[in-house]
RODO-769551 format. One record per residue: x, y, z of N, C-alpha, C, CB in turn; residue number from 1; residue in three letters. Coordinates in steps of 0.1 Angstrom, whole numbers. Glycine has a CB too. Layout:
<pts>
PT, X, Y, Z, X, Y, Z, X, Y, Z, X, Y, Z, NUM, ALA
...
</pts>
This chain:
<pts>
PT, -1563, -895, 979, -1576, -898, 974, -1576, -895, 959, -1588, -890, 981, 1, UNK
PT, -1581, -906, 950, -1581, -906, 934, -1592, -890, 932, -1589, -926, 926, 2, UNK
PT, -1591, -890, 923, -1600, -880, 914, -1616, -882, 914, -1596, -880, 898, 3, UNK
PT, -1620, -892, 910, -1629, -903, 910, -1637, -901, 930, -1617, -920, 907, 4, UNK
PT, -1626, -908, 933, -1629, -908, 954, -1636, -891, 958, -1607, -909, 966, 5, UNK
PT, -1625, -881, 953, -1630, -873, 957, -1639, -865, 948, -1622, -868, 962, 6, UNK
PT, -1648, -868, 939, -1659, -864, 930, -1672, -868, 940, -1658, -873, 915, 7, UNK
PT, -1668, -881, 941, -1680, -891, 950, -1681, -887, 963, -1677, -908, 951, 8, UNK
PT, -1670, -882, 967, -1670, -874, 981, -1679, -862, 984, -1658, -868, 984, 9, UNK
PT, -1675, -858, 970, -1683, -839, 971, -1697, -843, 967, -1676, -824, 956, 10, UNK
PT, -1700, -854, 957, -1714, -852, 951, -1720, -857, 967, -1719, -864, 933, 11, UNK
PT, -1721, -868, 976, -1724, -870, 986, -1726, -863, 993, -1720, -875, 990, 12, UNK
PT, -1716, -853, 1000, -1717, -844, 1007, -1725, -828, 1002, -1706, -844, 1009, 13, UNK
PT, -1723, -831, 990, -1730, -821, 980, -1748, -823, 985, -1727, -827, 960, 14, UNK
PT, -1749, -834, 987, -1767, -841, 981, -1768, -841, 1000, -1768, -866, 968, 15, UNK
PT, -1763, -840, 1006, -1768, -842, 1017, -1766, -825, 1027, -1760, -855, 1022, 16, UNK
PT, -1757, -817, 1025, -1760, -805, 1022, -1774, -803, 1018, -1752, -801, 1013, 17, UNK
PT, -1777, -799, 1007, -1786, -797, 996, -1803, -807, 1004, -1776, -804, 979, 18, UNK
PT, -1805, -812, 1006, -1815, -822, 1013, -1814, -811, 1029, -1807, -842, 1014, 19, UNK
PT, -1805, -811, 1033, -1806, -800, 1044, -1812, -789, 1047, -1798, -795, 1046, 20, UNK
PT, -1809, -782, 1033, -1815, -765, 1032, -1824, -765, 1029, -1810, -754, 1024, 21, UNK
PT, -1830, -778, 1022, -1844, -780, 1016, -1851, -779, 1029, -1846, -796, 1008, 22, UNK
PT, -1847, -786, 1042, -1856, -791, 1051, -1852, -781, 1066, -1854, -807, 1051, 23, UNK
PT, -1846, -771, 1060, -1844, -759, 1064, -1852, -745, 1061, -1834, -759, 1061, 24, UNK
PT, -1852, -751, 1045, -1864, -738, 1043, -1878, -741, 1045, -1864, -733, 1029, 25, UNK
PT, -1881, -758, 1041, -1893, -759, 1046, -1895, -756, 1061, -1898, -771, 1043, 26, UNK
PT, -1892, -759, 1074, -1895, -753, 1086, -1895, -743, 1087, -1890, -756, 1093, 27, UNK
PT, -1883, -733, 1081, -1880, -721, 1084, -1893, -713, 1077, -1865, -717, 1079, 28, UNK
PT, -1899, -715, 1067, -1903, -705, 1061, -1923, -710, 1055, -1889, -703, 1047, 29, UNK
PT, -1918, -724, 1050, -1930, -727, 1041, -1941, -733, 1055, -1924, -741, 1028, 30, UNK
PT, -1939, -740, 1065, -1946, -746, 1077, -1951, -727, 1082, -1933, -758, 1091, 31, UNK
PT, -1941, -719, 1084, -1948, -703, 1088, -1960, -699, 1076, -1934, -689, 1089, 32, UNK
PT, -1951, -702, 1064, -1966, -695, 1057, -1977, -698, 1056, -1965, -692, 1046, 33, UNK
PT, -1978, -713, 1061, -1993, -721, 1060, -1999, -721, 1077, -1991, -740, 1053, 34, UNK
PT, -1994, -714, 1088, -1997, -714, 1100, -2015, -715, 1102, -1990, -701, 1105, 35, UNK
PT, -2016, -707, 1095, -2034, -706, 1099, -2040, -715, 1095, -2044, -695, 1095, 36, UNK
PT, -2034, -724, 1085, -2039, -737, 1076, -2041, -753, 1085, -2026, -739, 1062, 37, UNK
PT, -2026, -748, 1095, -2023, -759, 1101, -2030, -754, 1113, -2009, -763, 1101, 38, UNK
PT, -2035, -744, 1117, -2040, -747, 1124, -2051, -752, 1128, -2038, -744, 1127, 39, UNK
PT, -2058, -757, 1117, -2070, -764, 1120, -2070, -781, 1126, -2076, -763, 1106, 40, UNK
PT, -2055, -788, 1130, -2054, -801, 1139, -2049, -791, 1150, -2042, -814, 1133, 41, UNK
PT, -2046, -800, 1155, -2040, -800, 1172, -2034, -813, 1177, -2053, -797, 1183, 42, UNK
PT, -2022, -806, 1187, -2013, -815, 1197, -2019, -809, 1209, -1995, -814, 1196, 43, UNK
PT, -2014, -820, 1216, -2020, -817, 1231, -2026, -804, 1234, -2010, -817, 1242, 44, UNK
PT, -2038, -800, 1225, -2049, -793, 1230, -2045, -778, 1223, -2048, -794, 1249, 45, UNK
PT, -2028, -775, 1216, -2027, -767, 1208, -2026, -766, 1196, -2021, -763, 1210, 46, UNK
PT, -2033, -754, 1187, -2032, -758, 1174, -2016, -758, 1167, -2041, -748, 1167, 47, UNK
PT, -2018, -772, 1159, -2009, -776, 1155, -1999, -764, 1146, -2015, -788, 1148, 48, UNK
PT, -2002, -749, 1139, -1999, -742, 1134, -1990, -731, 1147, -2009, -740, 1126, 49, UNK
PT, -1997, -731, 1154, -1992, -721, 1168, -1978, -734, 1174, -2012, -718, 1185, 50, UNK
PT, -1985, -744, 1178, -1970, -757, 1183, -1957, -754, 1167, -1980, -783, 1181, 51, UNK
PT, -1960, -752, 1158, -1944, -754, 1149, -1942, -742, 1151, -1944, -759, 1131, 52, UNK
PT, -1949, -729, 1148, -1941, -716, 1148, -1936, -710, 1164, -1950, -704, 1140, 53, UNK
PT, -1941, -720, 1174, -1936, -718, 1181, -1926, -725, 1193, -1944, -715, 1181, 54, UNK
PT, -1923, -737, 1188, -1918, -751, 1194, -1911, -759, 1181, -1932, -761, 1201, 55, UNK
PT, -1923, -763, 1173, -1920, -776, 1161, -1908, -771, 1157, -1931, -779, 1146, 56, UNK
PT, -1907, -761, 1147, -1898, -757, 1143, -1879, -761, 1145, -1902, -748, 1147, 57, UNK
PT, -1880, -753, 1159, -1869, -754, 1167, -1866, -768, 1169, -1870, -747, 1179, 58, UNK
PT, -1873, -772, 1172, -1868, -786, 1178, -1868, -796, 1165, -1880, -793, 1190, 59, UNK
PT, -1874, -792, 1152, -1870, -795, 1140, -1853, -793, 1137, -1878, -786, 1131, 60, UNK
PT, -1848, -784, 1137, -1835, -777, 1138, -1828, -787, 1146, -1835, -762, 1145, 61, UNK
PT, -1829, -786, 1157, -1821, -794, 1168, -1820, -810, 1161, -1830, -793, 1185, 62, UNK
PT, -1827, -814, 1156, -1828, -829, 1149, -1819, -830, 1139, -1843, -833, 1142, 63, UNK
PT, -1823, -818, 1128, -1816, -818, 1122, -1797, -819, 1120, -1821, -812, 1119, 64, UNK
PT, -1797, -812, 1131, -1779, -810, 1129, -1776, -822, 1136, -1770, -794, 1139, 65, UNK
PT, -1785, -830, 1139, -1774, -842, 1148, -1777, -851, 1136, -1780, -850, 1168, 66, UNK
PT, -1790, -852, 1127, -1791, -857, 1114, -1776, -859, 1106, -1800, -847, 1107, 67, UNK
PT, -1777, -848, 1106, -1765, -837, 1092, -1751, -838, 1095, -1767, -816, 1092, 68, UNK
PT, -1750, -841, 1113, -1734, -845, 1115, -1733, -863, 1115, -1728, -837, 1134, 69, UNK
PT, -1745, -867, 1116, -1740, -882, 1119, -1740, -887, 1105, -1751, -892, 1130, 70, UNK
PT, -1746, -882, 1095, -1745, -889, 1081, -1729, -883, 1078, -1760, -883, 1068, 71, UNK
PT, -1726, -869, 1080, -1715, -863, 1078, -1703, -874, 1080, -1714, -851, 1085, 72, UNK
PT, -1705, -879, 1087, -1691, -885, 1096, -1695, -902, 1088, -1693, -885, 1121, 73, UNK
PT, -1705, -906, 1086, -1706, -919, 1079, -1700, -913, 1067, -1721, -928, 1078, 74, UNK
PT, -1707, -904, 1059, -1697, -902, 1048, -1682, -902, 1047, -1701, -891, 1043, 75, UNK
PT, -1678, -894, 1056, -1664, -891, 1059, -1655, -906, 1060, -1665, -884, 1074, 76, UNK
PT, -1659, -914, 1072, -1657, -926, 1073, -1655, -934, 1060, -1666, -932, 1080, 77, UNK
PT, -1666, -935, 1052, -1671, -942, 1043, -1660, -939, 1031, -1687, -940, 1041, 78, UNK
PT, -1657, -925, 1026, -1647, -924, 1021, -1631, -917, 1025, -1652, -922, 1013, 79, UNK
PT, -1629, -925, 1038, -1619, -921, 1041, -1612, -910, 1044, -1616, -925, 1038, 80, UNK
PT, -1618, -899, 1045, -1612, -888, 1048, -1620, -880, 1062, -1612, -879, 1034, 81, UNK
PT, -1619, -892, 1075, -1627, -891, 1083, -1615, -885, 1099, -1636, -907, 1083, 82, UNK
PT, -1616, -878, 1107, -1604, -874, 1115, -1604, -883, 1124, -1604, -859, 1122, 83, UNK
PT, -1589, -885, 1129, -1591, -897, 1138, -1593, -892, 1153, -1578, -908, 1137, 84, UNK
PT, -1597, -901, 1164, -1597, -898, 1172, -1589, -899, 1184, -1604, -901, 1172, 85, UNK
</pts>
């Protein structure tokens, strides 16, 4: 892989990393500190602030890593340094 290939490799994988932790710290941290804010809607009958710190969250997480591996692997693919099967 040229110099070039693998710059564009890292900045990609760099920016998609980085978009991760963003949306890592917002669940993890910023959705908890506004709990009592959110909870003024509601899902099925619970307030919407009690559903993320207690459910949303997590199942935020779980989205994410199948997010974060399936772009991983198009990147990978995309510039060739993808494992074969």
């Amino acid at each position: 892989m040229s110099q070039a290939g693998e710059d564009r490799y890292w900045k990609r994988t760099s920016g998609l990393m980085w978009t991760m932790m963003a949306l890592w710290l917002f669940f993890s941290f910023i959705v908890h500190f506004f709990v009592n804010s959110l909870n003024s809607f509601s899902i099925l009958g619970f307030p919407f602030g009690f559903y993320m710190a207690a459910q949303g969250s997590l199942l935020a997480f779980v989205i994410m890593l199948f997010i974060y591996a399936r772009r991983q692997d198009r990147i990978d693919r995309e510039e060739g340094v993808a494992e074969e099967d």
